[in-house]
N, C-alpha and C positions, 0 to 999 in steps of 0.2 A: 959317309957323304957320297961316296963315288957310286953305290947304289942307286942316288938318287938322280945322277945325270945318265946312267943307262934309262930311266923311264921318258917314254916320249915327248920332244920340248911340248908338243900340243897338249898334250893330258898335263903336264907341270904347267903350265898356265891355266885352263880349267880351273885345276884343282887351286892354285892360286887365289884365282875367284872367289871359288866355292867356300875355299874357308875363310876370307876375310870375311862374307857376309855371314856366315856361319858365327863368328866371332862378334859382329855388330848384334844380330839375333840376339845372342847371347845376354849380349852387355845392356841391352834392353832387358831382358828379362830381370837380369838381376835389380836392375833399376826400377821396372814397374813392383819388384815383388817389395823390395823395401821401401820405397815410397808408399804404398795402398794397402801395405799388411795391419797395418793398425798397431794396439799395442800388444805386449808378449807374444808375437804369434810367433813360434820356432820355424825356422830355414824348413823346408819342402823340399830333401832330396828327390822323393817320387815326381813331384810336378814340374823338374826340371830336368827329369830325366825323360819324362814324355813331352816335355816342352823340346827337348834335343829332337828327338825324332820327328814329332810335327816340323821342324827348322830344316832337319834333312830331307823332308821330303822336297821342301819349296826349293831350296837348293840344288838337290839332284834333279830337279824337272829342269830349271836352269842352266843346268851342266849337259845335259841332255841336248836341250836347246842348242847352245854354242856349238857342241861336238858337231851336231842335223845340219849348221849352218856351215861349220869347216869345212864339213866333208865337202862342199863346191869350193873346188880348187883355186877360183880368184878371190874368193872369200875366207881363204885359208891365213890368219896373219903369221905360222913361221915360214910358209912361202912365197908369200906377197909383203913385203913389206909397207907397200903403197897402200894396204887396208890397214894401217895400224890408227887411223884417225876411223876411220869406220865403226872400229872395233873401243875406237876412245868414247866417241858419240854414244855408241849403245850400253857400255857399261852403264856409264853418263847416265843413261835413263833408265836405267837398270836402279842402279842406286838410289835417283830420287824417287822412283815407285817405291824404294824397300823405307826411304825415310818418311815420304809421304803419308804411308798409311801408315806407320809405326806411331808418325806425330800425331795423326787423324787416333789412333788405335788409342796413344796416352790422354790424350783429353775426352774423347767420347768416354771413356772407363771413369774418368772424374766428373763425367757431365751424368750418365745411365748408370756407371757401376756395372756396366755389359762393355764386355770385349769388343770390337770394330765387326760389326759385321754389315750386310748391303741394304737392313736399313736405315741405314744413314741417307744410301742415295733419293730417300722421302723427304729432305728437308732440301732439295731442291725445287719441290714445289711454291716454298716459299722463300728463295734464295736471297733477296733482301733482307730479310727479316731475320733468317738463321745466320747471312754473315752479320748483320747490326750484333747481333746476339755473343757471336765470338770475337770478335773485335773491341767490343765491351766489356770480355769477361778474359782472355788470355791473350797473352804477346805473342799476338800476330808475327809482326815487325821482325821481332827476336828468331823465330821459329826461323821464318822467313833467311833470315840474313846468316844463322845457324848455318840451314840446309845446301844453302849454295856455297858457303866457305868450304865446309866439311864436303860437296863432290869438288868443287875444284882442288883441294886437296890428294882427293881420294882420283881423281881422274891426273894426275900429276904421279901420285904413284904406280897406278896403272901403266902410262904411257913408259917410265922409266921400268918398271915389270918387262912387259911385252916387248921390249927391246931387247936387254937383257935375257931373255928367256931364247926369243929369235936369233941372236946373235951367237949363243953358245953351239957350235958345232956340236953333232951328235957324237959322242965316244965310240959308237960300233956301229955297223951294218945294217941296213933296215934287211931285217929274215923274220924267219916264223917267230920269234920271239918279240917282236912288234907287234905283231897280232894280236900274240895273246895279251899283251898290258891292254891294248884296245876291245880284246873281248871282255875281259874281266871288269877294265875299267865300268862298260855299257853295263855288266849284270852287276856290279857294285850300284851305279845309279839306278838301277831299274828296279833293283832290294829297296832301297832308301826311299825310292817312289810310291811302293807299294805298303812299306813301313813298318813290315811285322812277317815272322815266320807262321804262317797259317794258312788256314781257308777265302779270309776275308782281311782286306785292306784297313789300314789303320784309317779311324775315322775321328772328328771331331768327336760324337758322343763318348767314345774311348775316356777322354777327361772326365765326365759325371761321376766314372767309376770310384773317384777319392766322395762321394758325396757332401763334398764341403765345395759350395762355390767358388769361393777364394781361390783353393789349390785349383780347380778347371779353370777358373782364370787365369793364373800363373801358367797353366801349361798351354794353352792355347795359342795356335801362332794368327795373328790379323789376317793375312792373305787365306789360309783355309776356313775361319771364319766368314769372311767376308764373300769368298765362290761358296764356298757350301752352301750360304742363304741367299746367292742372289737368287735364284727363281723365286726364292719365298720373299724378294724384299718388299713387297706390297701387302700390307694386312688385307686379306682377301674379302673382307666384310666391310659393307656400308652403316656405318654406323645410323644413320636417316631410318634405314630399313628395319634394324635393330631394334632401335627403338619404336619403330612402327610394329613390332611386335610383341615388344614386353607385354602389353594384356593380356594379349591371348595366351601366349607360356607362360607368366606367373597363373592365371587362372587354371591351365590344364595342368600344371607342375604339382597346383597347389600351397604356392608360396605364401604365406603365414601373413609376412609384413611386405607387402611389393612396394616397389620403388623404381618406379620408371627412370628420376632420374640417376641414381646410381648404375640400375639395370641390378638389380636385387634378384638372386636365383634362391637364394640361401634357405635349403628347409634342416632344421638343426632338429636332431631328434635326440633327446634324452630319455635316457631309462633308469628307473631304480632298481637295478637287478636285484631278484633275492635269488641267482644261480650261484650257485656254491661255487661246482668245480664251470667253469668257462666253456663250453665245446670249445672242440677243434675245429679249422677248415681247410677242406681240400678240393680245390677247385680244379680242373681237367680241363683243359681245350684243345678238345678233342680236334685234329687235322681233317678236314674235308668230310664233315659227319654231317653230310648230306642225308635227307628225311626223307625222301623219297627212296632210296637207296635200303632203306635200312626197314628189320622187321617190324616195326612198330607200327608202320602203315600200311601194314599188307602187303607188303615185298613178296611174293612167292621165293624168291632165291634165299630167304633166310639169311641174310648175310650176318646180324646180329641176335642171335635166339639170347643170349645169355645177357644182352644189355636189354632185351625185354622184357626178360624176367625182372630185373631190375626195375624198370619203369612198374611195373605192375606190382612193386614195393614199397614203390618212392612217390613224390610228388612228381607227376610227370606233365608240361607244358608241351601240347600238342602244337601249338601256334606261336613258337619263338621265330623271330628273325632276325638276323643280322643286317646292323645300319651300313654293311658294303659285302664287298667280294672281296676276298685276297685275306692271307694270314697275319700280315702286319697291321691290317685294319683292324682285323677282327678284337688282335690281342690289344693294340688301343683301346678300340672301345668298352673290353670287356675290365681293362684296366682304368681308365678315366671317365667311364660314364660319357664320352663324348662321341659323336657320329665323326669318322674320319674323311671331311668332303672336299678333302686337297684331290683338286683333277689331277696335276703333273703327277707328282709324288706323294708317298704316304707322310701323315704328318709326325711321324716315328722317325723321320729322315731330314725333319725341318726346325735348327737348332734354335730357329724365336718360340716354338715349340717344348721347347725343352722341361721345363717349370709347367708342373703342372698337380691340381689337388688330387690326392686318391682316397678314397673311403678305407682302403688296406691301412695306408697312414694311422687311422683313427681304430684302430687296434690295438688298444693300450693292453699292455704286458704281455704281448705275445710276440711268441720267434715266428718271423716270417721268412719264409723258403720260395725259390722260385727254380725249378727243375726244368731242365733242356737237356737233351740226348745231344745239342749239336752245341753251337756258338751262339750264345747272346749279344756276338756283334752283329748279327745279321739284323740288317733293317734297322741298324741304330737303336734296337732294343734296349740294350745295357743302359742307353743315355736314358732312356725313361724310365729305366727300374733305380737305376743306383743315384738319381737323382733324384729322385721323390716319394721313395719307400725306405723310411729307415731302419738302419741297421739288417739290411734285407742280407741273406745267404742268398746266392747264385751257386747254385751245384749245377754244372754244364761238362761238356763231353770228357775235358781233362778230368775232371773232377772223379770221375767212377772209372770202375776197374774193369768193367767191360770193355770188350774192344769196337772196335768203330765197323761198323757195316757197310755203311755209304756214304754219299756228299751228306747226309742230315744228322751222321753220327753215331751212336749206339743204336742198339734194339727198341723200341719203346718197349718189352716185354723186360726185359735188362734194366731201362728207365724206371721202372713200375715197381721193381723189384728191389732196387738200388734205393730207389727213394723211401722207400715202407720200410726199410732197416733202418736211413735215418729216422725217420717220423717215429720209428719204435722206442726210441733212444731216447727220447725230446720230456724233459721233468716239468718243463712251463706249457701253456697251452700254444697251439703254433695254429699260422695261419699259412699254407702254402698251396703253391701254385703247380701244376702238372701240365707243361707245352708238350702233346702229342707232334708225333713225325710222318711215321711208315705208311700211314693212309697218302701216298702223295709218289709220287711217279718219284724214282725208280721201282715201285711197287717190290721192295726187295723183301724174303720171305727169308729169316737168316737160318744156315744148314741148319745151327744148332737143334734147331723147331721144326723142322720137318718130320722127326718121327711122330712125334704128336702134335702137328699140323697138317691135317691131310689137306692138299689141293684138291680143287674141285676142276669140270671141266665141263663147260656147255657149248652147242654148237652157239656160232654168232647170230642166228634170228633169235634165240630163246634169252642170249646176252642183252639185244639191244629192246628186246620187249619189255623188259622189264629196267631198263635205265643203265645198264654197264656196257662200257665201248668194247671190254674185253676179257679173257681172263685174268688177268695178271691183276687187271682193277679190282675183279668182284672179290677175288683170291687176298687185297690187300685190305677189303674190307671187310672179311669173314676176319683175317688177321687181326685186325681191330678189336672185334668181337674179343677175340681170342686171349689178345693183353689186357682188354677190361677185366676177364673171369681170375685171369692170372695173381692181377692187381687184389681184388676186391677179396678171392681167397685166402689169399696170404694177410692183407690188413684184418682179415676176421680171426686169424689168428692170435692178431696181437689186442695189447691193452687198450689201447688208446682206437679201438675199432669203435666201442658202444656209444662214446664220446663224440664223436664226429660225424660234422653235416661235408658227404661229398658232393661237390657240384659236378655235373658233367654236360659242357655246353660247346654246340661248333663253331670251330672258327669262320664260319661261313660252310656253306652250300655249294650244289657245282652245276653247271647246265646242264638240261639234258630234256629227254620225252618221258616223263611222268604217266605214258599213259591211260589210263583210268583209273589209277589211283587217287587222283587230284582232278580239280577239275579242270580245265584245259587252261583257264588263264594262267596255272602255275609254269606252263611248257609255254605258251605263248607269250608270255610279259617277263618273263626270264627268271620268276620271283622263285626259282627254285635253287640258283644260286647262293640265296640269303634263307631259306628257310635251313631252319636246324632244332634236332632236338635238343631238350633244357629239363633237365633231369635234378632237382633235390632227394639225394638217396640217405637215408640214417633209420634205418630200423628201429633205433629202439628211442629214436627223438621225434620222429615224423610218422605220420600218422598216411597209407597211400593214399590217393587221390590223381582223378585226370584231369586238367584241366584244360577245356579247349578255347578259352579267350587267347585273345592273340596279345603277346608279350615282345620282348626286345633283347638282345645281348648285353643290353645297355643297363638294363634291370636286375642284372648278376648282383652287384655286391649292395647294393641299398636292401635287396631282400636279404643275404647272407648277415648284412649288419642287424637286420631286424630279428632274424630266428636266433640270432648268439643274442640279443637281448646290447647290443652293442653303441652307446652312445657315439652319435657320429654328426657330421657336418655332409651334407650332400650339394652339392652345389652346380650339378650339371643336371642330363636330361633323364638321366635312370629314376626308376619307382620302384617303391617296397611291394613284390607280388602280392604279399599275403597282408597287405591292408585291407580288411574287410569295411572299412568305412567310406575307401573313395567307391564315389556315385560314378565318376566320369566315365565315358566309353575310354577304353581305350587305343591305344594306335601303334604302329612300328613302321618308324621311319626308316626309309632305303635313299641311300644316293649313292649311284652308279657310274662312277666314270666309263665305264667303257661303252654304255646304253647312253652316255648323258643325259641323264635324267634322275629327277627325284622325283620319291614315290610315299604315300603312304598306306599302309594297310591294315584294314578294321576286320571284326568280326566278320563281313559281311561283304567290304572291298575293297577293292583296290585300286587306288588315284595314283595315275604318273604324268609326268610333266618333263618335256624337254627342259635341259640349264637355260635354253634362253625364252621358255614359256609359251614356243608357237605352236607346240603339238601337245594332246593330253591325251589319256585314255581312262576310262573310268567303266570299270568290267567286274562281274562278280567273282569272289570265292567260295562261293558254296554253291555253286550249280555251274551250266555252262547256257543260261538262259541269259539271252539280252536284257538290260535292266532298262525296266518300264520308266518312260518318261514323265513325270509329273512333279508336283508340288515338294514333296516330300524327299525322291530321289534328288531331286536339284536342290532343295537346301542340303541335304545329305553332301551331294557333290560340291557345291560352294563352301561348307564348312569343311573339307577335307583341302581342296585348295588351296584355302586360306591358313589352313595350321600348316600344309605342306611346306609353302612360302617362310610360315612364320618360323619352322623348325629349322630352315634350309640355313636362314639368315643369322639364327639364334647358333647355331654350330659353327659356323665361320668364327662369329665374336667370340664363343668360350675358347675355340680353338688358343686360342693367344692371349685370354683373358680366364682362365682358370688358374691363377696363382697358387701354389699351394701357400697356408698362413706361415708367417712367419711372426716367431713371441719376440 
């Protein structure tokens, strides 16, 4: 015990604190879990042990707090004693914040079956009506007369604490040994803030990872619920608008039975397979596999000879683009069929987000994989895989026995390699995923690869003529090149190669001057950030072909489900490529936060529109010829308009309305 009065009175009151609420947390948890577990469901060691750590973070940002306000010496209470009412007030309301939302936290959970998160603050819209509503339906009153008993209580022990803590003379000298409990103390709270030994901070989607809601609800703390979603607490969609556009999307979708008033998306596709054995699939999203960049389009710099060759094997879609910029959208969209058109943040980061349908899902009897060289916490990935793909493997940078290169993790060369030993392995048929890295600044080249990766080097006119800022870029995307030939060699060595459709699709585009490769609107309207190439490669399933209608990222897995012969539920804005029966033109929608603006793009052009509708452009992609004004352009131009509106409004609603089914 005599220990415990050498550590500073300040830090022993702190820490006081900290663990009494640490200990109310707690006593909660236990309480929501056996109240709302239902019946049989066994104790959840794991969801209470990440329920701890979410609990210590809110606590040590708290303890923080206190310490940031000590440190101003009038505000100090073991040397002021005259602030010990100061310091009564603010626990004071310290505590009813912690019981307020907890209480907010247990009835919202019995009212949604969702944790407390910010939109709640939505039903102050109709604040009559939502209190009539709980006033009627739970004891107010009770809660009410609860919460103030239990802090007058609780602020009565305090005040007798912080006395006694003050009051006790210090046993030794204030020396360097005071210090350091104060330095450790801060890097103890600043651990507990950050919440995890790694790269990346412990996050809400972290919970998804048990893929049973229940247990993410048990682990989840209300306050980091509730700030993680406030930006997101407003459904970002007008429902008016919505439904001002279901015609036009069930008709371009194609939807079988529409239903304006449900908002029916639902094209269910059934097959009677007579394939024996199942392909596999292997899907690649390729990092910054920018088209212009790359040999397929006449690149003189060559940077991918051997993913050409490839194209010139496989189906290759000249006219793919991606519905944003950035790698957590892309992998969104290439996973939910939905355009990611959250301006702040990507909706990978937005927990009312979370639930959502994937056509992977509807991959009955197969192993699905999802490979990353780095962390699947980044961008709250994990929350969207381990929540709505089941029984999905995650093999991520721990996972392989290569060692780490940079902030993004192993080699992709490494990755590529790692992964085709597992896939070799695999007796069911498997569905997996390949997130590329190394195409991405720190453009790092690992020694390993040096002897048989020769760098290249060109003066900077001959760089920037042809679309690269520098060497180290072109150099990371010849690299590319490099771990495709790596990859596709080795799977041709193994069994499971003649079986398998690989997809190789980018996760977005990057800016730049296209010079005459493209025609100028692709450098001027920015659309080279979203163009990418979309490659179906299987030699011995697929039949080559080029194809230059213009496609979408969004189109990845409704075709994949089609060429496996794969019965599925589609329910967002993706199309089967290879339906030779739809008439319609097709389109590839772009929305751009950082351009604000949303775009669509045909065969033929391309419509953009500021987010608030006051600027348009409407410019060719197949020439660099002004488009002639008449009858035909202008319906042209009005029908591109009006689906650009109609897609814009239709992806805000799925955003939060794509439930996956529940039996």
């Amino acid at each position: 015990m005599q220990f415990i009065y050498r550590i500073p009175r300040l830090i022993r009151w702190v820490l006081s604190i900290l663990l009494s609420f640490l200990v109310l947390m707690t006593i909660y948890r236990v309480v929501f879990f056996f109240h709302y577990r239902g019946i049989s469901r066994p104790f959840s060691g794991s969801a209470f042990l990440l329920g701890l750590r979410y609990d210590a973070r809110v606590v040590a940002v708290l303890g923080l707090f206190m310490l940031l306000l000590s440190a101003v010496p009038f505000l100090n209470p073991i040397k002021k004693r005259a602030v010990h009412t100061f310091w009564n007030i603010l626990v004071c309301v310290f505590l009813l914040l912690l019981l307020i939302f907890y209480s907010a936290d247990f009835y919202h959970y019995d009212y949604l079956k969702q944790r407390l998160n910010a939109s709640v603050l939505n039903f102050l819209v109709d604040a009559k009506i939502s209190f009539g509503m709980m006033w009627e339906t739970y004891p107010i009153l009770k809660i009410f007369f609860a919460i103030i008993v239990f802090t007058f209580l609780f602020v009565k022990w305090h005040d007798k604490t912080i006395k006694t803590i003050s009051d006790k003379k210090p046993t030794h000298q204030k020396n360097k040994i005071t210090s350091i409990y104060y330095i450790v103390f801060v890097l103890l709270l600043a651990g507990f803030t950050f919440g995890r030994l790694g790269q990346y901070p412990l996050r809400w989607s972290d919970a998804f990872a048990f893929t049973d809601d229940f247990k993410a609800s048990t682990s989840l703390n209300p306050f980091q619920s509730f700030f993680s979603s406030l930006q997101f607490r407003n459904p970002k969609y007008d429902i008016k608008k919505v439904n001002a556009s279901y015609d036009i999307m069930a008709e371009y979708l194609g939807v079988p039975h529409p239903d304006a008033s449900n908002l029916n998306y639902l094209r269910e596709v059934n097959f009677d397979s007579t394939i024996l054995e199942k392909p596999n699939v292997v899907v690649v999203i390729c990092e910054s596999f920018s088209a212009y960049k790359s040999s397929m389009f006449g690149n003189k710099l060559n940077a991918t000879p051997y993913f050409n060759k490839m194209c010139n094997d496989g189906v290759f879609f000249e006219r793919c683009f991606t519905p944003a910029f950035g790698t957590a959208r892309g992998v969104w969209a290439t996973i939910t069929g939905i355009p990611d058109v959250e301006q702040s943040k990507t909706s990978s980061r937005n927990p009312l987000a979370v639930d959502q349908h994937s056509i992977i899902n509807d991959f009955k009897g197969y192993e699905k994989y999802y490979f990353l060289g780095g962390s699947t916490t980044w961008a709250n990935i994990r929350g969207l895989l381990k929540n709505n793909i089941n029984d999905l493997h995650i093999i991520e940078q721990e996972d392989f026995k290569s060692n780490q290169v940079d902030v993004w993790g192993i080699s992709d060369k490494n990755l590529f390699l790692e992964s085709n030993k597992i896939l070799a392995q695999q007796q069911k048929p498997f569905f997996a995923i390949i997130q590329t890295a190394d195409n991405h600044r720190p453009y790092t080249i690992p020694e390993e690869d040096l002897n048989t990766f020769k760098k290249v080097n060109y003066p900077s006119d001959t760089l920037l003529k042809y679309g690269f800022d520098n060497n180290g870029q072109l150099n990371a995307f010849r690299y590319t090149d490099f771990n495709y030939e790596h990859f596709i060699e080795a799977a041709k060595k193994e069994k499971y190669f003649k079986n398998t459709i690989f997809v190789f699709v980018g996760d977005h585009g990057l800016r730049g001057d296209a010079g005459n490769l493209f025609p100028q609107s692709f450098t001027k309207q920015g659309i080279l950030a979203e163009h990418v190439p979309l490659l179906f490669y299987s030699p011995n399933l697929l039949q080559p072909k080029k194809v230059k209608q213009v496609c979408s990222q969004l189109d990845v897995l409704p075709s994949v489900a089609a060429l496996t012969r794969q019965s599925h539920r589609n329910t967002t804005l993706g199309r089967n490529l290879f339906d030779t029966a739809q008439r319609q033109h097709k389109f590839a929608f772009i929305a751009d936060p950082e351009l604000s603006n949303i775009a669509l793009v045909s065969d033929e052009y391309y419509f953009s529109k500021s987010f608030n509708g006051k600027a348009s452009n409407f410019v060719s992609v197949v020439n660099n010829e002004p488009i002639a004004v008449n009858k035909q352009t202008d319906s042209i131009k009005k029908r591109m308009d009006e689906l650009v509106n109609a897609w814009y409004e239709t992806a805000k609603y799925m955003i939060l309305n794509n439930k996956k089914k529940t039996n």
